[in-house]
N, C-alpha and C positions, 0 to 999 in steps of 0.2 A: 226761727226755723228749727225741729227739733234734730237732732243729733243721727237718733236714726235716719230720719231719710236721709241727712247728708253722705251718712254713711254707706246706705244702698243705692243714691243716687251714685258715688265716686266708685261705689267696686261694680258698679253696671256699666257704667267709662272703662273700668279699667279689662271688662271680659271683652269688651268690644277688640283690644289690642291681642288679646289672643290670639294664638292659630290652635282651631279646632281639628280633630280628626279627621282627616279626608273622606273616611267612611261615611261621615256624618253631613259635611260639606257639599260634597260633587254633586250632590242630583240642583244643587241652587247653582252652581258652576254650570252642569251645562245648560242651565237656563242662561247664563251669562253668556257662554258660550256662542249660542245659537243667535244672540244682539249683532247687531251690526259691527262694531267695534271688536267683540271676540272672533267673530268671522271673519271679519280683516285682518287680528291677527296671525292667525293658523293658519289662512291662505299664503298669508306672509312666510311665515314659518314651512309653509309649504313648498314654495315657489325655492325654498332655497335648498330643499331638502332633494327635492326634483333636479334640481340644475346640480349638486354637485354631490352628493350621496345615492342617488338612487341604483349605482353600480356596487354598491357595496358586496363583497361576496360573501357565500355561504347557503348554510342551508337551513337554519332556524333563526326569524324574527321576534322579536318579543316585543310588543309596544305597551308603555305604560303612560298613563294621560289621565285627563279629565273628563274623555269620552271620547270613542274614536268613531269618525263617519265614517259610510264607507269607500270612501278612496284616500282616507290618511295612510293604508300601508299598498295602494294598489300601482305606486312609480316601483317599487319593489320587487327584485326577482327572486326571491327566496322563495321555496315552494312550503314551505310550514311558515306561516305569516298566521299569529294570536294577538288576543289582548287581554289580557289582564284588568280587570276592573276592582275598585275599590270597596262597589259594594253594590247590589243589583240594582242591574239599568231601569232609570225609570221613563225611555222613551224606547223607539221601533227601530230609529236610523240605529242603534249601537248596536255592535256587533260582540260581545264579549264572550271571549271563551272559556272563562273561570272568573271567580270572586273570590280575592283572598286583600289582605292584608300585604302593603307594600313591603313592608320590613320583613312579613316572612310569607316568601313567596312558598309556591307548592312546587317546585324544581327540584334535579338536584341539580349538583353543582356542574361547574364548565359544561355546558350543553348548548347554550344560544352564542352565536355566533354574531348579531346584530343586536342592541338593546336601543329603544328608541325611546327616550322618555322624557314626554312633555310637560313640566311644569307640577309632576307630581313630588317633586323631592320641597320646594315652596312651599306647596300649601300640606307637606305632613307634619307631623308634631314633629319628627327626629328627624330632619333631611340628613346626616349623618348616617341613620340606622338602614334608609332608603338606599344611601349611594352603596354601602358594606354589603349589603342583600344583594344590590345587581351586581357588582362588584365578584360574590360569590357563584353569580352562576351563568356570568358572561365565562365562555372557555380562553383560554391565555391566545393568544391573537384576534380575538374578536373586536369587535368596532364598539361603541359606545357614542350615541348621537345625545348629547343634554341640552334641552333647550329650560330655558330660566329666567325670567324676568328679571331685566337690570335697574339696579336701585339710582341710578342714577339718570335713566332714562322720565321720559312723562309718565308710567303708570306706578312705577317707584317713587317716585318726588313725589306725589299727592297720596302717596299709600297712608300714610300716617292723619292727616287732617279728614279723608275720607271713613275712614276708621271712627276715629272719634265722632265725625258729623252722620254717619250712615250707619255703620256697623254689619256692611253689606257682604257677603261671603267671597265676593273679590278682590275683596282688597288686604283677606284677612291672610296674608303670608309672609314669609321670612325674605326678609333681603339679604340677599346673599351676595355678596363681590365676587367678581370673575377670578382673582386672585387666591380668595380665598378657596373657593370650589377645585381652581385647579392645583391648590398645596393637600386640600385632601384627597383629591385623583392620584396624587403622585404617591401617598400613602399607601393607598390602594391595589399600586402594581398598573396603574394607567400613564400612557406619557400622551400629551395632549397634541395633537398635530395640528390642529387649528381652532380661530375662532370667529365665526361670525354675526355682526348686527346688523338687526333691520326692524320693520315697524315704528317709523320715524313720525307720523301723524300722534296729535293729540287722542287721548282714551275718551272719544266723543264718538256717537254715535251717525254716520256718516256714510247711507247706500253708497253711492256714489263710490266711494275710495275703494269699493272690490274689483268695480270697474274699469276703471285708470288711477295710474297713481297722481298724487300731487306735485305739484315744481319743486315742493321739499322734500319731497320723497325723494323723487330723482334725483337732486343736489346732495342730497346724503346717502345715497346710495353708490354714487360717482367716484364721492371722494372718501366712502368708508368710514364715516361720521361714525364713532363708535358709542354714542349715544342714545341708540334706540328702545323700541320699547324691550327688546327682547336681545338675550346672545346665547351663541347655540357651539356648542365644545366639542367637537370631536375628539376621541379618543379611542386607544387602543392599550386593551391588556397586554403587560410586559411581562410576564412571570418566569423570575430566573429559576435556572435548575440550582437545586442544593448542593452541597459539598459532601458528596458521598462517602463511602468508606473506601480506604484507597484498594488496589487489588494487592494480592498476596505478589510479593515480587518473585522470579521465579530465579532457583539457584545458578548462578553460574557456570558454564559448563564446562568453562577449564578446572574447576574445584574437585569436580568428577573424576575428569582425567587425572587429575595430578595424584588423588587420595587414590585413583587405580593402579598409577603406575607405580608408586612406592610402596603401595602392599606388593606387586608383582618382583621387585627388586628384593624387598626382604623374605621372601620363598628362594629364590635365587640363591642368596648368601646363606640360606638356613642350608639347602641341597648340599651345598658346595662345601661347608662345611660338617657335613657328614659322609661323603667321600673321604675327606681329607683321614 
């Protein structure tokens, strides 16, 4: 077998383990998306989003994902509710209010008050450059909802051999550890107040499971089986105040008195003695 092909057959393996630009990716994500399986998902993700974030306050939403339907931000009572897309939509349900670039958003800085971002720090090239950017223009008490596929969970475990056997545009993302995401939130000026799993069925294709859940689903839901396919972080910007310049301290006012009364005393003995 000649050289070359081994050679472009092993570096055609090896682009497969890549993660591509999300710009470039998402329109085959929300093909994935819209499968059975990613609908179960994100209803998942949904259901949890509903039950225990959807009071979130404030007054500007930001959602960034892989495509938003439209009732991904409609449990939400923010009255500026956007979404930011990766690169133009190529279906009808998406609602996209701009096309930019995750890493440099068109913001400026502290102005969103909620950041909701699904699974787009994954599948970008720099999840790092992603978290810094929202990071930058979430304002110092705002919220931060991160949801991210766990490596440890069934769409994580098979990410790697699905890779190699497929080379399919979902499975092509960073695994990322809960640990680690939340040591660079705390970089960041984020302190993490919770975290939750869910999505506990196999990455199979399965109408049914949007319907009801399965007996394992419930059984790990129950007992908070931190296994699933997905965990979602909440956090909140901490941003301290700096250490200012100190104020000018202001003189004491017995120093006054006392430098007035002893100039007063030596006018006195000057008088006194030119009488004399």
């Amino acid at each position: 077998m000649p050289k070359s092909f081994l050679r472009v057959h092993s570096k055609n393996i090896l682009d497969r383990l890549k993660v591509v630009d999300l710009g470039e990716s998402v329109n085959a994500l929300e093909n994935w998306i819209n499968q059975d399986f990613g609908r179960y998902l994100f209803a998942q993700e949904q259901r949890v989003i509903e039950r225990k974030y959807s009071q979130l306050p404030g007054y500007r939403l930001m959602h960034l994902g892989l495509g938003p339907h439209k009732n991904t931000m409609s449990c939400f009572k923010q009255l500026h509710r956007f979404y930011i897309h990766p690169s133009t939509p190529n279906s009808a349900q998406l609602e996209a209010s701009a096309v930019a670039n995750y890493a440099e958003l068109p913001l400026p800085s502290a102005v969103i008050d909620v950041a909701l971002v699904q699974h787009a720090v994954e599948y970008s090239i720099s999840p790092k450059a992603v978290l810094a950017e929202v990071s930058r223009v979430v304002a110092p008490g705002g919220h931060l909802l991160l949801c991210l596929f766990n490596p440890y969970g069934p769409q994580g475990a098979i990410k790697y051999p699905m890779q190699l056997a497929t080379g399919r545009a979902e499975y092509r993302f960073h695994n990322l550890r809960k640990g680690r995401v939340v040591d660079w939130l705390s970089l960041l000026d984020f302190q993490v107040l919770g975290i939750d799993h869910g999505a506990y069925n196999l990455p199979l294709n399965r109408p049914h499971w949007l319907e009801s859940d399965s007996h394992w689903q419930q059984f790990a839901q129950k007992i908070r089986f931190p296994l699933g396919n997905f965990y979602m972080i909440h956090a909140v910007k901490r941003q301290l105040r700096g250490i200012g310049k100190r104020a000018q301290l202001w003189r004491p006012a017995t120093n006054g008195l006392g430098s007035t009364s002893s100039k007063a005393s030596r006018h006195k003995a000057r008088d006194s003695s030119k009488r004399e």
